[in-house]
C-alpha positions as CSV (number, residue, x, y, z in Angstrom):
1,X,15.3,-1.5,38.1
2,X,11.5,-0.1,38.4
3,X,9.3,-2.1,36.8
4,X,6.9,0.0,34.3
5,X,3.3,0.0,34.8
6,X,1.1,-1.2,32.9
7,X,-3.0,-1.2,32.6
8,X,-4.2,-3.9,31.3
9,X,-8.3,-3.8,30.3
10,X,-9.3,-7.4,29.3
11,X,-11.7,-9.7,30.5
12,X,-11.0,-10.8,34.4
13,X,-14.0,-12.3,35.3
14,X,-14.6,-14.8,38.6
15,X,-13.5,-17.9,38.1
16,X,-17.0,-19.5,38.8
17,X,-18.4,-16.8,36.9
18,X,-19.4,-19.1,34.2
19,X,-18.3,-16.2,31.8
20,X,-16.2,-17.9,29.0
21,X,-14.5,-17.0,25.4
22,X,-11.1,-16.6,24.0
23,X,-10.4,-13.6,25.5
24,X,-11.4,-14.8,28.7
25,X,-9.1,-17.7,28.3
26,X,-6.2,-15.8,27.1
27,X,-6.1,-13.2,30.0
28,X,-6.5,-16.2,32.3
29,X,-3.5,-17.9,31.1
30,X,-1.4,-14.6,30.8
31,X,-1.8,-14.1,34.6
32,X,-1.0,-18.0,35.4
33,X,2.5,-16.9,33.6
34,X,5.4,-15.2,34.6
35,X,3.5,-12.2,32.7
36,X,2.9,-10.6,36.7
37,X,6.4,-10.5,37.7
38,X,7.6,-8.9,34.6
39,X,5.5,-5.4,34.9
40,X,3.8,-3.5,37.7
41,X,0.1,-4.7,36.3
42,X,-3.1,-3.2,37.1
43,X,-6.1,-5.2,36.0
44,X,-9.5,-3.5,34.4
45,X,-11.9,-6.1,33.4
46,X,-14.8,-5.1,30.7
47,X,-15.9,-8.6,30.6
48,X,-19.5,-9.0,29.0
49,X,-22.1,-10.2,32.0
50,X,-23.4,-13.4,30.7
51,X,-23.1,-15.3,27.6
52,X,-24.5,-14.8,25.2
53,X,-24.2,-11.1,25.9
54,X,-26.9,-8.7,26.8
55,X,-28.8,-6.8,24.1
56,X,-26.8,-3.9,22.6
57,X,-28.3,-1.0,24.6
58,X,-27.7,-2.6,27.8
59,X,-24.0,-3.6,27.0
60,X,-23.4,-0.2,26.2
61,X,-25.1,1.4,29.4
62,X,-22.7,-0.7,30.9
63,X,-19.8,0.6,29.3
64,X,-20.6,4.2,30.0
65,X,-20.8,3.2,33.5
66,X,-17.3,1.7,33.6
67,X,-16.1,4.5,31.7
68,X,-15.4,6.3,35.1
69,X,-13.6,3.5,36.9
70,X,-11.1,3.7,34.0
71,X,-10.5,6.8,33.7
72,X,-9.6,7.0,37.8
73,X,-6.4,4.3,36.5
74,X,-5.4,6.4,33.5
75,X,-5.0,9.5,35.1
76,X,-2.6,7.7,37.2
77,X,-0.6,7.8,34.1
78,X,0.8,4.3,33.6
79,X,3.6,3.9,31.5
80,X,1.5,1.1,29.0
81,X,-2.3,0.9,28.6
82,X,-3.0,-2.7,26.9
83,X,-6.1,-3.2,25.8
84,X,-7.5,-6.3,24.4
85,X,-10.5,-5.9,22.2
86,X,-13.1,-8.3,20.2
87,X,-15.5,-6.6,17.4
88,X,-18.9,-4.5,17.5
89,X,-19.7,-2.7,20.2
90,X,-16.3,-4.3,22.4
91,X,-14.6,-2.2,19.6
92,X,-16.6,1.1,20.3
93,X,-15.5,0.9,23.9
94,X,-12.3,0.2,23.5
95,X,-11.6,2.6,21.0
96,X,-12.6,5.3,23.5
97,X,-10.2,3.9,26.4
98,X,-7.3,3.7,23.8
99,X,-8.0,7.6,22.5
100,X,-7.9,8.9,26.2
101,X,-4.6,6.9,27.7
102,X,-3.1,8.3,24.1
103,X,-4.4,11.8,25.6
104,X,-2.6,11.3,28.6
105,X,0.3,9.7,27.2
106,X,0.5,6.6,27.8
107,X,2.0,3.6,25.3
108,X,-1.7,2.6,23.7
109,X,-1.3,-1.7,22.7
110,X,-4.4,-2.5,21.1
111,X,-4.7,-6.7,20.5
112,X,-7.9,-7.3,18.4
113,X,-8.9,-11.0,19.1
114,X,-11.9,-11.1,16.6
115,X,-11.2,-11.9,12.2
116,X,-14.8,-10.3,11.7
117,X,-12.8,-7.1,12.2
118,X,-10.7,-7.9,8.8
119,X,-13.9,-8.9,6.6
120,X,-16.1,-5.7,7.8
121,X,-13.6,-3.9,6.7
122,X,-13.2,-4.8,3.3
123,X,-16.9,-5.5,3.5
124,X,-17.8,-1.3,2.5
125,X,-16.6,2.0,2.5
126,X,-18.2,3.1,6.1
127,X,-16.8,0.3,7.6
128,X,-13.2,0.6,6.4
129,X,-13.4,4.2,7.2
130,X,-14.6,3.4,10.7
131,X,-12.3,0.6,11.6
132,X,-9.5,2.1,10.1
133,X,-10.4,5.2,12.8
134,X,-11.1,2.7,15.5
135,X,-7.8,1.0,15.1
136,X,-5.6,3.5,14.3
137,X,-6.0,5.0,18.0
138,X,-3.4,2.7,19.2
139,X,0.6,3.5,19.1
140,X,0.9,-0.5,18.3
141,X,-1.4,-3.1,16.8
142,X,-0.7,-6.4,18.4
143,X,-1.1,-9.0,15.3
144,X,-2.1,-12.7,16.1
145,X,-0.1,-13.6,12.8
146,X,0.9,-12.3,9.3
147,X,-3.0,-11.8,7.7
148,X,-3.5,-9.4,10.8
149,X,0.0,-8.3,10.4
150,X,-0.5,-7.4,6.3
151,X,-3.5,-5.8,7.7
152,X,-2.1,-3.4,9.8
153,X,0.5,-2.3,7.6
154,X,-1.5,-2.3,3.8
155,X,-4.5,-1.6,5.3
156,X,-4.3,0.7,8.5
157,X,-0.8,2.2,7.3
158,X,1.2,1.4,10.9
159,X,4.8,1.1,10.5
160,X,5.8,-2.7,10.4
161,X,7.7,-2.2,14.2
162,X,4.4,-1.1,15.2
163,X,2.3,-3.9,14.2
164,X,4.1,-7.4,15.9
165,X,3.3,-10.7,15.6
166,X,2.3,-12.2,18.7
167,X,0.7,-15.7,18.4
168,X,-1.5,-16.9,21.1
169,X,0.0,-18.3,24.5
170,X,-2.7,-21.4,25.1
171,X,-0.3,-23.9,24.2
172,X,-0.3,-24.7,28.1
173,X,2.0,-27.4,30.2
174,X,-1.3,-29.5,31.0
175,X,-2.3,-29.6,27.7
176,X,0.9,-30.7,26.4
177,X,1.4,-33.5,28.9
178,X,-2.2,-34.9,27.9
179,X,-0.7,-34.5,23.8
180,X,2.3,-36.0,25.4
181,X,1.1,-39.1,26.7
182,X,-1.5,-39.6,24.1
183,X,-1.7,-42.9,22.1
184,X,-3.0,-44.1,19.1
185,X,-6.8,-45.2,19.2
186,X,-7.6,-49.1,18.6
187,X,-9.3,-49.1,14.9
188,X,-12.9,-50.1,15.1
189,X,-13.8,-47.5,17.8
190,X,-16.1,-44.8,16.9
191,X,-14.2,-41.4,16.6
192,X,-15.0,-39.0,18.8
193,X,-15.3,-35.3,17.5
194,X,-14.8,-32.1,19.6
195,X,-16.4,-28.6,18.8
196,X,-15.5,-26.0,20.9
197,X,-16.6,-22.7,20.9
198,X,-20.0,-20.6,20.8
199,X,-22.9,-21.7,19.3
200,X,-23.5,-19.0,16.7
201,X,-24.0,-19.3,12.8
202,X,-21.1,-18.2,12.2
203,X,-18.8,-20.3,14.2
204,X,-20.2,-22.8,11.4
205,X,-22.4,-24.8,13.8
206,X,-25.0,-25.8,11.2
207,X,-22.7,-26.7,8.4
208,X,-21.0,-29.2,11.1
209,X,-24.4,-30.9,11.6
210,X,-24.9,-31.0,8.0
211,X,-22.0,-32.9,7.7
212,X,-22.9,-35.2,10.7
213,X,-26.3,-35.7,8.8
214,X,-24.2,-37.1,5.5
215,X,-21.8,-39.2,7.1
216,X,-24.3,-40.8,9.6
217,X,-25.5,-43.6,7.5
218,X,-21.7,-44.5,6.6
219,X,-19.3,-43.8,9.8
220,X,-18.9,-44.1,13.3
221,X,-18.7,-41.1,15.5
222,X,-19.2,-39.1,18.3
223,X,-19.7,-35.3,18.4
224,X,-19.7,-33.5,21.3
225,X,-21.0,-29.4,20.9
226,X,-19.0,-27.6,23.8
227,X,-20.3,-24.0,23.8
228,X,-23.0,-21.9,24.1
229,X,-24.9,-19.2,22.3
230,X,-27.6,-17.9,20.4
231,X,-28.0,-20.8,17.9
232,X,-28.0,-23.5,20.5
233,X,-31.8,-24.1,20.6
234,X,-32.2,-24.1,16.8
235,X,-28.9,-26.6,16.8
236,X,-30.8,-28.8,19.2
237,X,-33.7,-28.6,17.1
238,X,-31.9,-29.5,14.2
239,X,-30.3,-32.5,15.9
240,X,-33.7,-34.3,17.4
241,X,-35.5,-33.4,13.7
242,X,-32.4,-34.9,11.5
243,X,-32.3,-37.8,13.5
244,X,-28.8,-36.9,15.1
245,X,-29.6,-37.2,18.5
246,X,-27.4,-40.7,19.2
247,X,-24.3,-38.9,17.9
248,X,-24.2,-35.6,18.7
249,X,-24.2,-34.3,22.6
250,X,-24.8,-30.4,24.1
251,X,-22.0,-30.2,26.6
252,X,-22.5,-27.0,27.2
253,X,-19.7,-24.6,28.5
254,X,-16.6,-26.5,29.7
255,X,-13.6,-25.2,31.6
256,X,-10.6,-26.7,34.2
257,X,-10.1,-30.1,34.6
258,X,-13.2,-31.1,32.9
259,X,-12.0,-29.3,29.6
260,X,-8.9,-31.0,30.1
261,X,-10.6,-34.6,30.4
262,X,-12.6,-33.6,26.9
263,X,-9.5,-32.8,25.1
264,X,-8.0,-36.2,26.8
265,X,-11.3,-38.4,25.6
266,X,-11.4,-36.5,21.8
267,X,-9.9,-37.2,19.0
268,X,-10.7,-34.4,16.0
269,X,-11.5,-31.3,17.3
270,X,-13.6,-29.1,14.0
271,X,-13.7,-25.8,13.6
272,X,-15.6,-24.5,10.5
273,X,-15.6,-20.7,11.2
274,X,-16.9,-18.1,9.0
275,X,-14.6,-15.6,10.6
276,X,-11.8,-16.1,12.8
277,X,-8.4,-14.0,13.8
278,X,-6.4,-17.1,15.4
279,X,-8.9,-19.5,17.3
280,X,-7.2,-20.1,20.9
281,X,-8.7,-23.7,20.4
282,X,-7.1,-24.8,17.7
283,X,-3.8,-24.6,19.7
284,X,-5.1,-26.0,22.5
285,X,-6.4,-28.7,20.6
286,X,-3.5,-29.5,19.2
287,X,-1.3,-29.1,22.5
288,X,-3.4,-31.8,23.8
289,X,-2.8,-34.6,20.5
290,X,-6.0,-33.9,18.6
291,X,-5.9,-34.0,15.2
292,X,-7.6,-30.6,13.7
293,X,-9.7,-29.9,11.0
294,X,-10.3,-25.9,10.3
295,X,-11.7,-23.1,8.3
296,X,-9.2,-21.4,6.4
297,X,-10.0,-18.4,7.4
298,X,-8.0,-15.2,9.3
299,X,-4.6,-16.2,10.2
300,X,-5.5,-20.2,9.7
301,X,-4.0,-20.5,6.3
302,X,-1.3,-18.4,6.6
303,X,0.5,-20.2,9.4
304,X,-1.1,-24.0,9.3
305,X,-0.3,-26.2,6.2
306,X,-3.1,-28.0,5.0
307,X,-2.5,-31.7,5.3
308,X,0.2,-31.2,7.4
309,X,-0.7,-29.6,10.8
310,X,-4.6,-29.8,10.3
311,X,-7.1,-30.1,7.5
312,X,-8.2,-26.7,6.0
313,X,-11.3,-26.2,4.5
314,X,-13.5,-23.4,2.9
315,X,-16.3,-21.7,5.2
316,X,-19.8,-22.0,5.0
317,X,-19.6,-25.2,2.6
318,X,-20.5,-28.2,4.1
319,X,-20.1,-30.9,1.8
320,X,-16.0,-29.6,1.8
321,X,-16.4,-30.2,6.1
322,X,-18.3,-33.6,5.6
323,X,-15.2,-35.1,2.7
324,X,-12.6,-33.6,5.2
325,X,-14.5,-35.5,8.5
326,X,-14.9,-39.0,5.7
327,X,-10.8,-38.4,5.3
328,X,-9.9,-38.1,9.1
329,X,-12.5,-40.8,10.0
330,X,-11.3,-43.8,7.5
331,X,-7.4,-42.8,7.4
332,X,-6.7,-43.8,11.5
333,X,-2.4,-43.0,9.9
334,X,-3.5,-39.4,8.8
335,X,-4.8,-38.3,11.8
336,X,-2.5,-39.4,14.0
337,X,-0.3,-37.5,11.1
338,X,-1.9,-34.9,11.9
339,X,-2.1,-35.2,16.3
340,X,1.7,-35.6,15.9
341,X,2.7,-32.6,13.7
342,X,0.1,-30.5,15.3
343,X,1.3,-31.0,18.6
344,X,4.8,-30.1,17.3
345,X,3.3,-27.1,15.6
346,X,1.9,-26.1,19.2
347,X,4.8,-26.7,21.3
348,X,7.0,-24.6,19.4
349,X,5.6,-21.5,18.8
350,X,2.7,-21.2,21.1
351,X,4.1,-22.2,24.5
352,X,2.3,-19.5,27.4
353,X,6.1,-18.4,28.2
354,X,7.3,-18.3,24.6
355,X,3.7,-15.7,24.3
356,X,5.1,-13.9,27.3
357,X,8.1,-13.1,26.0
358,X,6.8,-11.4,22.7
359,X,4.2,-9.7,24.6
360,X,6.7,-8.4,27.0
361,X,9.3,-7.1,24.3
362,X,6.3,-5.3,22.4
363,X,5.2,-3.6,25.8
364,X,9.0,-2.5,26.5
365,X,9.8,-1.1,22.6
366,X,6.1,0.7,22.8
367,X,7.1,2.7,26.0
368,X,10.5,3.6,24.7
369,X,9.1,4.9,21.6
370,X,6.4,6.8,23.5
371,X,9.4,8.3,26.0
372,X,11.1,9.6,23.1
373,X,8.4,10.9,21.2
């Protein structure tokens, strides 16, 4: 049987690229699956040049000058264009691409990757009216879980069929052998917590040291700030002038085996996001045995029970983060609670192959509703 082709404009950039982000990391694991096999692929990659990402005019100079190089693939006319997309001015450009493959027929999957998306939109009427015209260029809107899916269907007005679920694939084999093999930490030890992610305000970066500043005179930990960004010199600043600086360590970005060896050494990883769709580290985090405490935010509350597969707590409120650190850092029982239902959380819905196979089923129904259209 001839395989369909299928375009697939993400973010492919070299591997020692030092170009990171969920998007990054998702597309990477996709093509380490048996994703390949499954379709005749051709790869575009729109992949920002350097984190953080260049000023505005400059990103989209860029993306007027890529514009050319994809429209050369979709005048091939491949049978699926999917197009992963973030927020801003990644939305703008990918808006574009969806409206011409539509032009030229081809299935248009659009998988936003970014919960800012959600809150501009209900944030005023110019925003809702744009998003809602952004968005709406796809045939299908790929959901990351039921707030997205609501969304979509409420919000946007796509049919449910037209709006899957598809939860993220990072759930990976290596990360599940280190949650696998992991063990209970001696008591006594100082706890060692994991932020991963960019250093922006709102990733919730300065309501995490705000917490560290509270619980330093009482507890015992270790924070380690994985990441980079915008805020990272004001977070350092923070650190040295708060006193912080025998706690809290600037890792900087972190990827392959060293990543690995961080999730291995940590044993909370924190996310307090402002904004999130489905953070790819929270399921990484828990694939590798680490207990989780989150913002419940995006698709977080709607598919993670608080107290049961992580800790949720309200954005932008750090005295909530700092009582939700005390409780994971003085109960060693309920966090290794929480490693162990976590992990189980991971490995059953968010294996890469278990991905895949959702991905591939919404890529097959969106071509054979596009054929007989």
């Amino acid at each position: 049987m001839k395989q369909l082709r299928v375009l697939v404009v993400g973010a492919f950039p070299p591997t020692d690229s030092g170009i990171l982000g969920g998007i990054v990391t998702t597309c990477r694991t996709l093509l380490s699956s048996s994703f390949p096999d499954r379709f005749d692929l051709s790869l575009f990659d729109t992949t920002q040049i350097s984190n953080p990402p260049p000023p505005l005019i400059r990103r989209m100079l860029l993306a007027a000058s890529r514009f050319g190089k994809y429209l050369k693939l979709v005048v091939e006319r491949p049978d699926a264009v999917l197009i992963f997309t973030s927020g801003g001015a990644s939305l703008v450009e990918k808006t574009v691409m969806a409206r011409v493959a539509g032009w030229f027929r081809c299935a248009v999957l659009l998988f936003p990757r970014s919960g800012i998306i959600m809150d501009q939109f209900h944030a005023s009427f110019v925003y809702r009216k744009w998003i809602g015209m952004a968005l709406s260029s796809a045939d299908t809107l790929l959901c990351q879980g039921p707030a997205w899916h609501r969304f979509a269907v409420d919000g946007l007005g796509f049919k449910p069929e037209c709006a899957p679920i598809i939860p993220n694939w990072t759930a990976s084999d290596a990360l599940l052998a280190i949650g696998r093999s992991r063990r209970p930490r001696p008591s006594g030890l100082p706890v060692r917590l994991l932020f991963l992610g960019w250093l922006e305000d709102h990733k919730g970066v300065f309501e995490l040291l705000e917490a560290c500043r509270e619980l330093l005179p009482s507890h015992s930990f270790q924070l380690t700030l994985a990441g980079r960004g915008d805020a990272e010199t004001r977070a350092k600043e923070f650190v040295e002038r708060e006193g912080l600086g025998g706690v809290v360590a600037f890792a900087g970005w972190v990827r392959g085996d060293e990543l690995l060896a961080l999730f291995s050494e940590s044993d909370v990883l924190v996310l307090p996001s402002w904004h999130e769709g489905f953070p790819n580290a929270m399921i990484e985090a828990m694939a590798a045995g680490l207990a989780v405490v989150v913002s419940a935010v995006g698709n977080v509350p709607d598919v993670v029970t608080n107290g049961e597969e992580a800790l949720l707590v309200p954005p932008k409120d750090a005295a909530a983060l700092a009582e939700a650190l005390k409780r994971v850092m003085d109960d060693g029982e309920l966090r290794n609670a929480l490693a162990m239902r976590g992990l189980a959380f991971a490995a059953g819905s968010y294996g890469v192959e278990q991905g895949v196979a959702r991905l591939t089923q919404a890529i097959n129904e969106a071509v054979l509703v596009k054929q007989v259209s």
